[in-house]
C-alpha positions in Angstrom: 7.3 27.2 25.9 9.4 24.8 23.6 6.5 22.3 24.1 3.6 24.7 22.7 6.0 25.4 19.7 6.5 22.4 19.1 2.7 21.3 19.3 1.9 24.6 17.5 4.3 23.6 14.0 2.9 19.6 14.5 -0.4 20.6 14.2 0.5 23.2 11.3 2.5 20.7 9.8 -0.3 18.4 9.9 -3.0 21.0 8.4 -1.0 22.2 5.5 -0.3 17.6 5.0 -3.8 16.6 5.1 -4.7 19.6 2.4 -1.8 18.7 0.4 -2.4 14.9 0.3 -6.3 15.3 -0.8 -5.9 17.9 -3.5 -6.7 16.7 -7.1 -2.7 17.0 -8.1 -2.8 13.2 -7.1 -5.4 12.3 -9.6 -4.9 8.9 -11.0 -5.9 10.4 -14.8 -6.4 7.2 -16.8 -5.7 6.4 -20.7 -7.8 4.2 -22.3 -7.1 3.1 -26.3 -9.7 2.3 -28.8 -8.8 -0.8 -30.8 -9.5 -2.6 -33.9 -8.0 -5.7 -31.9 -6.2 -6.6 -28.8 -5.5 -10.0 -28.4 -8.2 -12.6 -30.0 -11.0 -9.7 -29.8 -11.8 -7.0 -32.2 -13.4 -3.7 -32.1 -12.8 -3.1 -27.9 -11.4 -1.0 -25.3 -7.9 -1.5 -23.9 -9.3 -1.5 -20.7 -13.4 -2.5 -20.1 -13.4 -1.2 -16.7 -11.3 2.0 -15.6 -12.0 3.0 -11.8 -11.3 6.4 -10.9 -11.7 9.0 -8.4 -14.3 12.2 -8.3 -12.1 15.1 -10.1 -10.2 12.6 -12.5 -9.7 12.3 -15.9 -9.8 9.7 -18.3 -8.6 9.7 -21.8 -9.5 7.7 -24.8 -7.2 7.8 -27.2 -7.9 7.1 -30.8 -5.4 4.7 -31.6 -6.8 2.8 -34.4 -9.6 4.6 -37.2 -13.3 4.4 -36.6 -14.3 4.7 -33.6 -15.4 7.2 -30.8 -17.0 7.1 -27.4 -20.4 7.8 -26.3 -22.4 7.4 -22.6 -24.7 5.2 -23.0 -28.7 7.2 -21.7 -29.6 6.2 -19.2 -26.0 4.6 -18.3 -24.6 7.3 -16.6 -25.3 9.1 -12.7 -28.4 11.4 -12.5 -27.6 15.2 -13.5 -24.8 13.7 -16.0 -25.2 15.1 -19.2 -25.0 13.8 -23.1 -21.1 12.8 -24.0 -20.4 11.6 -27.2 -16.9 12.5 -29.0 -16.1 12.6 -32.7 -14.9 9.9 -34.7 -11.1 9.5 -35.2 -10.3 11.8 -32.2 -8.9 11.5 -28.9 -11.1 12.6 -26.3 -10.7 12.9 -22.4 -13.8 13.4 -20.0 -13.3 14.6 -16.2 -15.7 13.0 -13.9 -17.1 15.5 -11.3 -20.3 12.7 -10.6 -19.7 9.8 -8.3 -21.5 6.7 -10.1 -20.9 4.1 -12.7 -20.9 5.2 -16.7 -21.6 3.0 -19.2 -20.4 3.9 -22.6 -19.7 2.3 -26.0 -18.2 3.1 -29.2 -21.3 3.9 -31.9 -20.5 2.0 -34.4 -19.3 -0.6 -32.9 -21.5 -1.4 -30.2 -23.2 -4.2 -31.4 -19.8 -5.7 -31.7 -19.4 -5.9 -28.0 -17.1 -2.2 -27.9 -18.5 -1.5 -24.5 -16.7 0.0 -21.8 -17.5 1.2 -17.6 -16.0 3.8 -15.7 -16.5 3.4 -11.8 -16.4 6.7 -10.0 -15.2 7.3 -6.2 -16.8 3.7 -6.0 -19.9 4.5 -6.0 -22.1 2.1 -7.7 -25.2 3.3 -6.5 -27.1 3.4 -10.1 -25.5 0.0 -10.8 -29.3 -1.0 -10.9 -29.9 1.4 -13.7 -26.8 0.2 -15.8 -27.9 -3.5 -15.5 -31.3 -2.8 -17.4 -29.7 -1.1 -20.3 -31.0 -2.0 -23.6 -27.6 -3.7 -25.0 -27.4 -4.8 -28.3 -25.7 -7.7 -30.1 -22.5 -8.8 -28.8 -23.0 -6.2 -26.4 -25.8 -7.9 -24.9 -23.7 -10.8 -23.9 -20.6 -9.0 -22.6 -22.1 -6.5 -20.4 -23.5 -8.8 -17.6 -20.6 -10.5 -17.6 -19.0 -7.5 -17.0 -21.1 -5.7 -14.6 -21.1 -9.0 -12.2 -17.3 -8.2 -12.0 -17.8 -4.8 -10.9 
């Protein structure tokens, strides 16, 4: 009898564990600063590539004036829609869609502000994100970039 209780409350245990482990309360939420320069670069992202899991959220935060964030078309997972914030405001995005975003800063993109987030690591449209039309200095980061990915 002692054994099947104690059976009974591991497997219980073990339930109530493996719900509690993979809820979203342990999602690794991201902050991601827009610059006018970090280190010998100018107009960029903190961080160029942000990795996250489905259900996380990441947030830009406006740190220096005059810039914003918008998904690049054609950059982003099918059934993802348009996402571009206002200038001179923090924004945060939670991604529900596995895939890699691409996504620049308006004004600055052909300054090379260019930015990925990789979801759930999935890089299944990867393909898609390499034949994005960049422009400027964007053109010349990006690949360099996505090989890294």
């Amino acid at each position: 009898m002692i054994n099947i209780i104690k059976k009974i409350t591991v497997s219980i245990s073990a339930f109530f564990l493996a719900i509690f482990l993979t809820s979203t309360s342990f999602a690794a939420d991201v902050t991601v600063e827009m610059l006018n320069k970090q280190g010998k670069e100018s107009m960029v992202f903190s961080e160029k590539v942000v990795r996250v899991n489905v259900g996380d959220t990441v947030f830009w935060k406006a740190t220096t004036k005059g810039h914003n964030v918008e998904f690049i078309k054609g950059g982003v997972p099918e059934g993802v829609e348009k996402f571009k914030s206002k200038f001179n405001k923090d924004v945060e995005y939670k991604f529900e869609v596995p895939g890699v975003y691409a996504y620049w800063c308006t004004p600055h993109k052909t300054m090379g502000m260019i930015g990925f987030v990789i979801v759930g690591n999935d890089k299944s449209n990867l393909d898609a994100i390499k034949i994005i039309k960049y422009m400027g200095k964007s053109k010349k980061i990006a690949p360099e970039i996505i090989n890294s990915l």
